[in-house]
N, C-alpha and C positions, 0 to 999 in steps of 0.2 A: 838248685840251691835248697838248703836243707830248715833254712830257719835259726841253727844255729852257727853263729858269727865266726868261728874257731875253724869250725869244717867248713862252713862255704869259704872261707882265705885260704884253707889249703888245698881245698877242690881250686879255685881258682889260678893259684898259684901253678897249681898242677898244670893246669889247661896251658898258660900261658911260656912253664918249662917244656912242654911240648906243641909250642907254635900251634896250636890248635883253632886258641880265641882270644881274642883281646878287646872283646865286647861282651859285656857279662849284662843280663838282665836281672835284675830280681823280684820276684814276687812280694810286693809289700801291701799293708792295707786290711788285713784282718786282727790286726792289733793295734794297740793306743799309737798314735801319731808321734810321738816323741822316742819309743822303743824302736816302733817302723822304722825312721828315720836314722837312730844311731846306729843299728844294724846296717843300713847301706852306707854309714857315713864310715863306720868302722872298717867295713871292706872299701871304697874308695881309700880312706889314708895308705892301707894295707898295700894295695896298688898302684898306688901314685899315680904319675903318667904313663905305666907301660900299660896301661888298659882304661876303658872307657867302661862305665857306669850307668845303668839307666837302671828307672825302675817302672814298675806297671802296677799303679793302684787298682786297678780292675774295679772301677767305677765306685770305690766305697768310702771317698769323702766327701762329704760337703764345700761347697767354696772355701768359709770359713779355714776350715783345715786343710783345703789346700794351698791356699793365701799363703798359711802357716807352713806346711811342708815344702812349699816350693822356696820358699824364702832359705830356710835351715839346709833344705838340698844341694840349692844352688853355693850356699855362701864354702859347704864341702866340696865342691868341684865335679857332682852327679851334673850327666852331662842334659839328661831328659827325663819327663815322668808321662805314659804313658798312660790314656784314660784316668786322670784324678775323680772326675767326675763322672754322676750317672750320665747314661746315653741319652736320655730324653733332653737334659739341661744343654742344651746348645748356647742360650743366652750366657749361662755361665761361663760356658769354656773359653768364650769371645772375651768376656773380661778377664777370666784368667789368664790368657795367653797373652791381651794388650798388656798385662800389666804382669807377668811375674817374671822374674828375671832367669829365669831356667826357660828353654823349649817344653812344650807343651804338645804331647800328640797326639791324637783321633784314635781311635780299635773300636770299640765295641759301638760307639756312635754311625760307623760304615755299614753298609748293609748293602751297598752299592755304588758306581759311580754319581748316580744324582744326589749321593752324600756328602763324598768327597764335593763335589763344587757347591753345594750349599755352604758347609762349613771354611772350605776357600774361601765366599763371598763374605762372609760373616769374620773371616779370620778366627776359627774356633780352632784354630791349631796351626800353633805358632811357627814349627820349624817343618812339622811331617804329616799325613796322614796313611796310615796303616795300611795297604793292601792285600787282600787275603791270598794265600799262595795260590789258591783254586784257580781267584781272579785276575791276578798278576798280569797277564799278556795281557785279555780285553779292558782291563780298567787304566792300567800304563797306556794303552792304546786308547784310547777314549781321550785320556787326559792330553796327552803329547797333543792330539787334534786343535787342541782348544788353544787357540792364537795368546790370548793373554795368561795363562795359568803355563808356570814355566816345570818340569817333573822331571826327575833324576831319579833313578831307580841305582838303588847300592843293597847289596846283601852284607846282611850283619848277623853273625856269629854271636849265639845269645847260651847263655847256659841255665839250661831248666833240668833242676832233680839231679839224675845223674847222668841222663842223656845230653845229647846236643841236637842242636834241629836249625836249619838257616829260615831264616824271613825273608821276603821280599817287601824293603819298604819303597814307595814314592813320594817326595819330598814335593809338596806343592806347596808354591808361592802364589798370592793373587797381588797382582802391583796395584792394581786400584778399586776403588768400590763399582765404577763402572764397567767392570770385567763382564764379556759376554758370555756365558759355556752355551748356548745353542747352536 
């Protein structure tokens, strides 16, 4: 994605007249919170539902604004927002995720498996946690172990610049606070 709204819809468009992707990500979060925003809200209208929407603030709002952002995100039919918050703020992300009405997801807070189930236990990420492609097999495998943390592994087709590049995410659920990962 280019940053401007005109050419990423018809890059997108592009992708999606060649069955390429129908999961677009974009890079938002180094501009004011309300331009960020109608930039991904612009290209979701554009899209409707032949594609899905996410974005990846790359840790650079405060709770605050992302309270804010995820609210304006969601009520546009963006389907996810990816790291809103810095990686140290775990506290945060646990309230962000109890309470915002969009999925919420882990990146830059991973550093390894014993991340992913902290923030599991903590619920600091509402629908997914991010798996780095390096890590993909042992950290999927780690996870799948652990009797109460439930993980779906799905590739999603994301468009950055004018490349394309697949992710490997895992979708971890913790059903209760008593969840064991030892």
């Amino acid at each position: 994605a280019s940053g401007d709204t005109g050419r990423d819809i018809e890059e997108a468009e592009r992708m999606l007249d060649l069955r390429r992707h129908r999961h677009f990500k974009l890079k938002i979060g180094a501009g004011e919170v309300d331009a960020d925003v109608a930039h991904a809200i612009a290209i979701k209208r554009a899209l409707g539902d032949r594609a899905s929407v996410r974005v990846d603030v790359n840790q650079a709002w405060d709770e605050q604004t992302a309270r804010k952002g995820a609210r304006m995100l969601a009520d546009a039919g963006i389907d996810l927002i990816e790291q809103p918050l810095p990686r140290a703020d775990r506290a945060g992300m646990a309230r962000l995720a109890a309470s915002a009405p969009i999925a919420i997801m882990a990146d830059e807070a991973l550093r390894g498996t014993h991340d992913a189930f902290d923030l599991a236990a903590i619920r600091a990420s509402s629908s997914s946690v991010k798996v780095r492609r390096t890590a993909a097999g042992t950290s999927a495998t780690v996870l799948a172990r652990c009797s109460r943390v439930m993980v779906r592994m799905r590739s999603a087709r994301m468009m950055s610049s004018a490349t394309s590049w697949r992710a490997a995410n895992a979708d971890v659920a913790c059903p209760d606070s008593r969840s064991s990962f030892a």
